[in-house]
FIGU-819453 format. One record per residue (C-alpha): residue number from 1; residue in one letter; x, z, y. Coordinates in nm, 3 decimals, padded with zeros to 5 digits. Each point is the difference from the previous one (the first is absolute). Last residue first. Layout:
% FIGU-819453
  num  residuo       xx       zz       yy
  NUM        A        X        Z        Y
...
This chain:
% FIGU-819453
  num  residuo       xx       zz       yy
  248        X  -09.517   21.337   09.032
  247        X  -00.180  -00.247   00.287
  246        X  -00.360   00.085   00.092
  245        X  -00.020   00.065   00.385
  244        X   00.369  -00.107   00.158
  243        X  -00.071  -00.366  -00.293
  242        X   00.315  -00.121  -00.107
  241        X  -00.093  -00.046  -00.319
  240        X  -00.305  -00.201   00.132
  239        X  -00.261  -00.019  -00.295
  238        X  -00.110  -00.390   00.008
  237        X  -00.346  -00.092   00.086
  236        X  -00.136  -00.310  -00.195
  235        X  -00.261  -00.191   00.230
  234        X  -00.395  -00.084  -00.049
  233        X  -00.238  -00.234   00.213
  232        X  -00.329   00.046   00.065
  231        X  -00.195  -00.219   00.104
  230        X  -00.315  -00.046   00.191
  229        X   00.059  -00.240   00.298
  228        X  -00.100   00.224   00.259
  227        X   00.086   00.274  -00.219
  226        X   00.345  -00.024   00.010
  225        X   00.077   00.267  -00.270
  224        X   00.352   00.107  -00.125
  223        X   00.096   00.180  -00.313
  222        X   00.288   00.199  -00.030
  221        X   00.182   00.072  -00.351
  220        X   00.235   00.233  -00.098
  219        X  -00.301   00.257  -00.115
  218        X  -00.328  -00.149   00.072
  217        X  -00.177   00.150  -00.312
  216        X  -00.010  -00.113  -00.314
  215        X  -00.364   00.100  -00.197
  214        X  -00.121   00.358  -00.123
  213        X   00.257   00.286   00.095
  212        X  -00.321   00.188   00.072
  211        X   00.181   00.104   00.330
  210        X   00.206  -00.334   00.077
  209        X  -00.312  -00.217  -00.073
  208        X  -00.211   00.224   00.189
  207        X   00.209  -00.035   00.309
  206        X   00.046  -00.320  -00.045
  205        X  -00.362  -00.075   00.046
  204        X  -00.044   00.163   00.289
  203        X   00.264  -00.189   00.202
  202        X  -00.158  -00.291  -00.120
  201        X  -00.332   00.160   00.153
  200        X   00.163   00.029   00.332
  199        X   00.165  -00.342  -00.012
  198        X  -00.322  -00.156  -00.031
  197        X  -00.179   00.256   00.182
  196        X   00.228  -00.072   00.358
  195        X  -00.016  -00.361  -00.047
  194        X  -00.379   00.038  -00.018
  193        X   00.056   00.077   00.401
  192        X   00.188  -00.306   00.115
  191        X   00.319   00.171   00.204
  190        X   00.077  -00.004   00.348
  189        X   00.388  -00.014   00.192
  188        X  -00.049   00.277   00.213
  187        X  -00.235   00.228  -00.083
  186        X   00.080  -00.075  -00.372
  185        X   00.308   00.169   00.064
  184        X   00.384  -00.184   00.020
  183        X   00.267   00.264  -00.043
  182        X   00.377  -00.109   00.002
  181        X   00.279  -00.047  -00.270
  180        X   00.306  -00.070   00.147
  179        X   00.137   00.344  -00.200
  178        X  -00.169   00.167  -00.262
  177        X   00.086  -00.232  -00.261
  176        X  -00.257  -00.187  -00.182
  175        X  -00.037  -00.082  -00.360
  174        X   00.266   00.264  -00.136
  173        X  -00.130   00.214   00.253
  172        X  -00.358   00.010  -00.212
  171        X   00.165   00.125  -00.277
  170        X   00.108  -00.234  -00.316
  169        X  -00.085   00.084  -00.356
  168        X   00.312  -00.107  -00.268
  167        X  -00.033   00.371  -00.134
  166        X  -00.357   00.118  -00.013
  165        X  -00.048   00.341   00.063
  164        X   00.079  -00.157   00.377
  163        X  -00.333  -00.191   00.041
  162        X  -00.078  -00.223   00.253
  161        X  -00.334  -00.223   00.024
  160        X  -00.006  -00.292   00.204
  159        X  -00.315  -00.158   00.203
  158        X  -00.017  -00.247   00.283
  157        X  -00.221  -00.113   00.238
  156        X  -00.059  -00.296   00.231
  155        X  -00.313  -00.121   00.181
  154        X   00.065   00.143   00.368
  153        X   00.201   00.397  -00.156
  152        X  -00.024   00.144  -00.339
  151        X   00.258   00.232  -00.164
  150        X   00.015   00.161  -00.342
  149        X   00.196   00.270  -00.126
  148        X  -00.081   00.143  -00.406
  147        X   00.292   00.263   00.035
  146        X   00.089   00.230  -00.363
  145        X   00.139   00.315   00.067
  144        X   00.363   00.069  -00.045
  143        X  -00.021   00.287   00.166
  142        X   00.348  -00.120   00.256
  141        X  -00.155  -00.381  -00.084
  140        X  -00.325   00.114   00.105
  139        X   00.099   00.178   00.339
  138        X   00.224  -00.308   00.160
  137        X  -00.257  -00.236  -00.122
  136        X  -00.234   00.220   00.225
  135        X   00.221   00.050   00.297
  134        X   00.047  -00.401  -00.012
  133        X  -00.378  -00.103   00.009
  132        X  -00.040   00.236   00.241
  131        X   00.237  -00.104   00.279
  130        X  -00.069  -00.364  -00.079
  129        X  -00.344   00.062   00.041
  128        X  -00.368  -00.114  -00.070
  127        X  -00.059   00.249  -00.289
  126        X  -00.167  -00.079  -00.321
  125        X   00.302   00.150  -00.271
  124        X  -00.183   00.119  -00.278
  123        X   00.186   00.311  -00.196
  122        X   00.008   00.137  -00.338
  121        X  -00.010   00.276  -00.211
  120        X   00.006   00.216   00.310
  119        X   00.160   00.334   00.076
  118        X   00.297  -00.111   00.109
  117        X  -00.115  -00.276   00.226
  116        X  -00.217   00.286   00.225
  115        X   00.328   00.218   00.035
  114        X   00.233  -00.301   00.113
  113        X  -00.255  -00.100   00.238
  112        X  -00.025   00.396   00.147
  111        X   00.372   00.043  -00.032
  110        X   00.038  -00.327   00.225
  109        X  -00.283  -00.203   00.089
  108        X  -00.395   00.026  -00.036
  107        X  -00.229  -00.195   00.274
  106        X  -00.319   00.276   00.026
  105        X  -00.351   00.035  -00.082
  104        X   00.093   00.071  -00.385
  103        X  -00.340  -00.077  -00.219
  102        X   00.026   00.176  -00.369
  101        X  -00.284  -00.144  -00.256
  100        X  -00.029   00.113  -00.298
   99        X  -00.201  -00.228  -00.278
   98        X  -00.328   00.061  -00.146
   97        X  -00.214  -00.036   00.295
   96        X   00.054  -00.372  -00.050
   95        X  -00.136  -00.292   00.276
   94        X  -00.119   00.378   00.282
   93        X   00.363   00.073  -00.078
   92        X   00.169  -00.315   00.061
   91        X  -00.235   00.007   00.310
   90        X   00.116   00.373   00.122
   89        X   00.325  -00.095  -00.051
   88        X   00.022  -00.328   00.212
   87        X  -00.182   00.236   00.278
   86        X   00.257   00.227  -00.014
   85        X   00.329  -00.235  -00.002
   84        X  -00.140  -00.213   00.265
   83        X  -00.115   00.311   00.226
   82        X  -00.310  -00.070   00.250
   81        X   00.002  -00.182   00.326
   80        X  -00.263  -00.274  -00.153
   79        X  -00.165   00.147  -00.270
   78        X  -00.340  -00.160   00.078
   77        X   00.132  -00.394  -00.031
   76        X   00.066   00.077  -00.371
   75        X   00.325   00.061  -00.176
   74        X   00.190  -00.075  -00.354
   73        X  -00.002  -00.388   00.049
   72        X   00.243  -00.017   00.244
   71        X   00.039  -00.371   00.062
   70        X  -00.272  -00.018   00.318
   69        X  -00.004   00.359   00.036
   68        X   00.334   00.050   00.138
   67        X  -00.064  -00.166   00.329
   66        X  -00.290   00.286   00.105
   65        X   00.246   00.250  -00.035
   64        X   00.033   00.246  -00.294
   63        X   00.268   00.325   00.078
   62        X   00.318  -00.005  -00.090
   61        X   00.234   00.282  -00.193
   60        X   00.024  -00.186  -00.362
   59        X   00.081   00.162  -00.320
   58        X  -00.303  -00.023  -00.308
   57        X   00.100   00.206  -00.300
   56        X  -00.190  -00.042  -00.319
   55        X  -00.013   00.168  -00.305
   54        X  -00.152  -00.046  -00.342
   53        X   00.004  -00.415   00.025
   52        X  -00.327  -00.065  -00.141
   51        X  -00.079  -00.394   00.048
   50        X  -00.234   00.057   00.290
   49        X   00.243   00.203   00.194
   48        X   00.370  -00.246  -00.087
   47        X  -00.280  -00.262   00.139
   46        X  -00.118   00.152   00.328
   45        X   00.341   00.110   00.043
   44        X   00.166  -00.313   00.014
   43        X  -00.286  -00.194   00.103
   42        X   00.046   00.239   00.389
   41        X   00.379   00.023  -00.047
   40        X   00.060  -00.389   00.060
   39        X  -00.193  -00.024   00.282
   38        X   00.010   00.345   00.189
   37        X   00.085   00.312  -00.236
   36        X   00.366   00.060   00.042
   35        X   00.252   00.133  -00.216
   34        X  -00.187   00.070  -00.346
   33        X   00.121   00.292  -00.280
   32        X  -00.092  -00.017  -00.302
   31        X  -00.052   00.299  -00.268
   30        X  -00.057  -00.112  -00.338
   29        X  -00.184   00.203  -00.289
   28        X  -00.322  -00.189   00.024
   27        X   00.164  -00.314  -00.003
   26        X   00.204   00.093  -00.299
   25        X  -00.312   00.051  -00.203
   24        X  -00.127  -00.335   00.069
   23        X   00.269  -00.188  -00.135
   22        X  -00.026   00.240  -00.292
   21        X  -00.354  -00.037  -00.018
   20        X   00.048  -00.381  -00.112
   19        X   00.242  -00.223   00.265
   18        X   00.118  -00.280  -00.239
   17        X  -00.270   00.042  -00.214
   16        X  -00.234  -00.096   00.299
   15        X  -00.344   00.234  -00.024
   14        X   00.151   00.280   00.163
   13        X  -00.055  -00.200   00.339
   12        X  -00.337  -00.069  -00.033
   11        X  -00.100   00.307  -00.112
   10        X   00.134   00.198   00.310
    9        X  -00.303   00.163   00.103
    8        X  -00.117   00.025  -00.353
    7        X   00.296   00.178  -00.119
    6        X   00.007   00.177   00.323
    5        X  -00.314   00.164  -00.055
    4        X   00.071   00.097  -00.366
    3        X   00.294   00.183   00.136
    2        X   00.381  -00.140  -00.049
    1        X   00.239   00.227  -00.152
């Protein structure tokens, strides 16, 4: 049940028919789990916080550098040296005190991945890794956890969502295989810092859709940004039945 507080709070949201209280209810009852909280994790959790997601978990193991702060919108020039994942948590927290927030200092894998993706309702994919990116579609499709992944790197970014409780839903391998695929950072190759939010909050907004079950999410379908000329462009993905990762 939702407290007279956060019917005000979240007024604005309950108001749409298509989401009511029940949208809102299942928000407060979902447990999400984000993978990195630099450009595209920073307006991911800032917005899954101020909407009333019940529980948060932020993963990352850097620290802020000066360079981050010119797309990562969740830190301030005085926390340089300090924990991403913490100090994303404490301002999600600081936005709603009403939601739990669980900060991991660390880069999860194996058992301890696999353990973390279990116990979520859902999980946001906004790491800058091949590595990670495959470990974690590798975890959701074994829980069959729904994967909101979105990448952002110069002025292009892309968004999917994947979804194994539903049948025809691709997995991330089924896009890319996990050979000849290699890392390019933002460190390297640059990247236009409201790129990072518009994906970000995208990203954000599927998750809700998928939890309240209000809306169509992104599942079998990618959509592509090139922001420098500012559109997006949107392509059919096909389930790959003879996919090592999601295949019968």
């Amino acid at each position: 049940m939702l407290s007279d507080e956060e019917l005000l709070r979240y007024s604005r949201q309950i108001l749409m028919p298509r989401f009511d209280i029940a949208g809102q209810e299942a928000l407060k009852s979902a447990r999400v789990l984000v993978i990195g909280a630099g450009g595209l994790g920073c307006p991911v959790a800032l917005y899954l916080g101020a909407a009333g997601v019940g529980h948060l978990t932020l993963v990352d193991d850097d620290e802020i550098e000066l360079a981050n702060l010119q797309r990562q919108i969740g830190f301030e020039q005085n926390q340089l040296g300090d924990s991403k994942a913490e100090s994303l948590a404490d301002r999600v927290r600081r936005i709603n005190p009403l939601v739990s927030v669980t900060a991991i200092n660390d880069r999860l894998s194996g058992d301890a991945l696999k353990r973390r993706v279990e116990e979520s309702s859902l999980v946001l994919d906004c790491s800058d890794n091949f590595a990670t990116r495959f470990a974690l579609n590798r975890a959701c499709v074994a829980a069959r956890i729904p994967l909101v992944s979105g990448a952002a790197i110069r002025g292009e970014g892309q968004l999917s969502v994947y979804d194994r409780r539903v049948e025809e839903s691709p997995c991330y391998h089924c896009l890319y295989p996990e050979q000849g695929n290699e890392d390019l950072t933002c460190s390297q190759a640059g990247v236009i810092a409201p790129l990072v939010g518009m994906i970000g909050a995208a990203q954000a907004m599927e998750a809700i859709k998928v939890i309240s079950g209000a809306g169509k999410p992104l599942i079998g379908r990618l959509l592509v940004l090139d922001a420098w000329q500012m559109q997006w462009r949107e392509m059919k993905l096909a389930r790959d039945p003879d996919c090592p990762v999601c295949s019968d």
